[in-house]
C-alpha positions as CSV (number, residue, x, y, z in Angstrom):
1,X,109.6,108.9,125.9
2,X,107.5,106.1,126.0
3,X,107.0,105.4,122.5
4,X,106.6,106.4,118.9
5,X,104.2,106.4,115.9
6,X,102.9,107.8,112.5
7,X,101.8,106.9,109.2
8,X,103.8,106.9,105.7
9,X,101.9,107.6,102.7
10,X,103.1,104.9,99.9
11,X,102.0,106.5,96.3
12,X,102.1,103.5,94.1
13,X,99.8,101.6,95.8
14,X,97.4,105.4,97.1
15,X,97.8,103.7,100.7
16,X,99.2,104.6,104.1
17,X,101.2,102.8,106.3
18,X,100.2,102.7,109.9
19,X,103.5,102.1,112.1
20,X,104.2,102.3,116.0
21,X,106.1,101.1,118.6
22,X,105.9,101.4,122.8
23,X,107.6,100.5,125.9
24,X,106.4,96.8,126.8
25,X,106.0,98.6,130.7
26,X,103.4,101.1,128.9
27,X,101.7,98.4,127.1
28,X,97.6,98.1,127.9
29,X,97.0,101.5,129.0
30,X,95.3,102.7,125.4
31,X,97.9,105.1,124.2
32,X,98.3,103.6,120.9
33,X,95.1,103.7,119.7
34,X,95.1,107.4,121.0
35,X,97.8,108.5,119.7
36,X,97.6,106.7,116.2
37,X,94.3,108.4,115.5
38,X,95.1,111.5,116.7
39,X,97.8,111.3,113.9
40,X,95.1,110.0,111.5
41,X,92.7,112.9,112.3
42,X,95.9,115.4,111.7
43,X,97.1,113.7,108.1
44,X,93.0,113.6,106.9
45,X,92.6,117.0,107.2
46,X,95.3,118.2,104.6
47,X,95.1,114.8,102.8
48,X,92.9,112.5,101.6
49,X,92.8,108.7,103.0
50,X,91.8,106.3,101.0
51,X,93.3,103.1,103.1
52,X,95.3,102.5,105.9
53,X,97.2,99.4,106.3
54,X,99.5,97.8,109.1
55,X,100.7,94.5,109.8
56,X,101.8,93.1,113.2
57,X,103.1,89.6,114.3
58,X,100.2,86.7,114.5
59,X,101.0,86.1,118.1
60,X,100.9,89.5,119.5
61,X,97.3,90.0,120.1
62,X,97.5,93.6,121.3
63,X,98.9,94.8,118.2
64,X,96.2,93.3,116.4
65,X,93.8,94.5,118.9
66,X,95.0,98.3,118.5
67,X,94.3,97.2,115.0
68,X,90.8,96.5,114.9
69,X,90.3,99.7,117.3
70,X,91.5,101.8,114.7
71,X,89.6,100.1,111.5
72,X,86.7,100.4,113.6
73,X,86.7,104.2,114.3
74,X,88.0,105.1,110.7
75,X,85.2,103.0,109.0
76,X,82.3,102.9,111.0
């Protein structure tokens, strides 16, 4: 296993929760973002989405990165 992922639905705020975590040797190598939408695309189409939020530490730049990957393909 080199890692693991999913979202969590939190009803008194109608948002999910975006949460992962990888091997640092696996980092770079675009499996996040794959995977996490891959999940997304699987929860949307037996529930609705109305936001997704994460959070990830101000220094680590790839979390934030995977990030903006996935706002950009959910909202564009």
């Amino acid at each position: 296993m080199i890692g693991s992922g999913g979202l969590v639905y939190h009803a008194d705020r109608d948002v999910w929760e975006v949460g992962y975590n990888i091997r640092k040797d696996q980092w770079g190598h675009g499996y996040v973002p794959e995977a996490m939408q891959g999940i997304i695309d699987h929860i949307s189409k037996t529930r609705k989405i109305r936001a997704i939020e994460g959070q990830f530490a101000a220094e680590n730049h790839k979390s934030q990165r995977v990030m903006e990957k996935l706002g950009h393909a959910l909202f564009t």
